[in-house]
N, C-alpha and C positions, 0 to 999 in steps of 0.2 A: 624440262624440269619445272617445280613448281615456281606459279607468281608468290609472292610473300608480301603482305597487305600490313602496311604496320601506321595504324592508325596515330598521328602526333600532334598534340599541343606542345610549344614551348619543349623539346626536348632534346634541345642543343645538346646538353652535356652528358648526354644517355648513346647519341647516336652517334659517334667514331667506333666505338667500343659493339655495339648493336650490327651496325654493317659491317666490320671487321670482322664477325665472327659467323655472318651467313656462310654457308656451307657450298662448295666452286658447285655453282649452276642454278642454285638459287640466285628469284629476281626479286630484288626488292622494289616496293613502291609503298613510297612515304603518302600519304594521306595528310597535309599539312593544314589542321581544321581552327586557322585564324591564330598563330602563333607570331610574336613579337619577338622573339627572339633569337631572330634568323634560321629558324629549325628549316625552312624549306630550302635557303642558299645553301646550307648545310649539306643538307644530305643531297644534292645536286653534286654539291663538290663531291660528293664521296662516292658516287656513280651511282645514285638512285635513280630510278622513277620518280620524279615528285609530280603530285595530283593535288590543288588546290581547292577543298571544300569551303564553301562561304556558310553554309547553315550551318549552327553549329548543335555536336553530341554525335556520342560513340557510335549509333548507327549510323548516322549522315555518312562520317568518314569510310566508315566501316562498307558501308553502300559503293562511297564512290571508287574506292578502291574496289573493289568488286566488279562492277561497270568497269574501271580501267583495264584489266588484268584481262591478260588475252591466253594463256598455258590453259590445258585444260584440266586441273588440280591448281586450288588457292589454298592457302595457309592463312590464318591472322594471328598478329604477335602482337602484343603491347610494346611499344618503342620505348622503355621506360626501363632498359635495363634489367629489369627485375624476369627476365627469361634468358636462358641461355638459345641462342638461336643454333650453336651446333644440335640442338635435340629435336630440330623441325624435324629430320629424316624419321624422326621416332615415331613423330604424327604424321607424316604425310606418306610415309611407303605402305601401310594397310589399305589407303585409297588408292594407292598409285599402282599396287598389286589386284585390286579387287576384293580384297576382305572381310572389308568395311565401306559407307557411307559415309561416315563422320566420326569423327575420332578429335576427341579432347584429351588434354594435358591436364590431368590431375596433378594440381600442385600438392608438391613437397617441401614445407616453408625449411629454411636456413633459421636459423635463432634471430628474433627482432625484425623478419622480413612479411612477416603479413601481421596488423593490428585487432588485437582482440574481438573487437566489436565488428571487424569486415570478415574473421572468421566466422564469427557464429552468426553471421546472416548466411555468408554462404551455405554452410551447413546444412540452414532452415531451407533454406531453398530448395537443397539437392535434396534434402528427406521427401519435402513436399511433390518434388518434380519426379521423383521413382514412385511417390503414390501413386500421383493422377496417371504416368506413360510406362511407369513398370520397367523402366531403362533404369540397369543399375549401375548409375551416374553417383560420383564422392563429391563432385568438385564441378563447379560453371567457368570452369577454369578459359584462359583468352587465348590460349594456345592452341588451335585446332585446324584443322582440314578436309577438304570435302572438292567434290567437283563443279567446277562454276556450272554450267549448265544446268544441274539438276538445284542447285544453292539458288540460282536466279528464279528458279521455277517453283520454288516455295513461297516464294511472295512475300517476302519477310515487309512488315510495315513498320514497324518501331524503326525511331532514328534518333532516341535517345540511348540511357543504358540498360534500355530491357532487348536489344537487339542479343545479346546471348540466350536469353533465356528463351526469344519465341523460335526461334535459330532450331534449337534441341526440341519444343515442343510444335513444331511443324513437323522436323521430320519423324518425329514421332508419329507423327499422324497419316504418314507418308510411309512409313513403315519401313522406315531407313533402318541400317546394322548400324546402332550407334555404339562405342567403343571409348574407351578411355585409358590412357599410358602413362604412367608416373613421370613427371619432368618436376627435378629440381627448381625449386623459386627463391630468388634472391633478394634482399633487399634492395630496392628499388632507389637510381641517381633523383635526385630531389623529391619533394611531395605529391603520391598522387592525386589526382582532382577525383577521384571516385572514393576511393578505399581510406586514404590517410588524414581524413580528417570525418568525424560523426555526421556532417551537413551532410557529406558525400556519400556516406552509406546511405544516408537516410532517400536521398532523390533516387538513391540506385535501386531502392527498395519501395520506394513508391512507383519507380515506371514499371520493375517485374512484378508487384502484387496486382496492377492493373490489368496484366498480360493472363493471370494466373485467375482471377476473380472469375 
């Protein structure tokens, strides 16, 4: 069954509820990327995998979990609540059948769970990213799946928060079945460091405009 790579800063209070609701055979492995608030004793106690990255940003983590993870089909989920983890099976049985490459969770916000300004970047993004790869992608959504071997071998270089975006525009290039499946999104346990505050959209938008340039 798939590894499940769930990338964490700080998110003690996300993650009883997060591992609780992985699905019996799913693995998880916390990615704990410099967190002070016990997030790594945490999810140790709660039968994780924890993987301790020192550099920090969403790829770094994102990376090491990946290099950790030994199944052959990985998942990554945001550790932040704001995913239901029973709907990995949603993402990850087209790759685990064959029918896809890579398959993203197109979110479907809940009311007050995604803010204005990290929607309509997203947005701009995906319009932009089915220009340039013609993959017709809604959402750069964090919930997705694919097979380590062939994921390792895209050579993803970003290891900030443009690692989604060259993620999709590799295997684009690679000529992967890329795929995407409705998964509800929730309002997410405390603030995120990417989306819930402007500064954060905006670094999130400077590392994919770099990627995309």
């Amino acid at each position: 069954m798939p590894d499940v790579i769930l990338p964490a800063l700080n998110e003690a209070a996300a993650l009883p509820w997060v591992l609780g609701r992985l699905p019996e055979g799913y693995h998880p492995i916390v990615v704990d990327n410099g967190s002070t608030d016990g997030t790594g004793t945490i999810a140790a106690g709660l039968g994780a995998r924890v993987v301790h990255e020192s550099t920090p940003g969403f790829g770094a983590a994102c990376f090491a979990g990946l290099l950790a993870a030994t199944d052959d089909v990985v998942c990554f989920m945001d550790c932040d609540a704001s995913l239901d983890p029973q709907r990995l099976p949603d993402v990850a049985d087209p790759v685990r059948g064959g029918s896809a490459d890579l398959v993203l969770g197109a979110r479907v916000p809940a009311p007050g769970a995604w803010p204005l300004h990290a929607r309509l970047m997203n947005r701009m993004l995906a319009a932009e990213l089915r220009r340039r790869t013609r993959v017709p992608l809604t959402d750069l959504g964090p919930m997705r799946a694919a097979r380590r071997e062939p994921l390792l071998a895209l050579g993803i270089r970003d290891r900030r928060f443009g690692w989604p975006l060259e993620m999709v525009l590799r295997a684009a290039d690679a000529e992967w079945r890329v795929v995407e499946v409705q998964v509800p999104y929730l309002a997410r346990a405390g603030r995120s460091k990417v989306t819930g505050t402007v500064r954060g959209t905006v670094r999130a938008v400077r590392d994919m405009g770099r990627l995309l340039a």
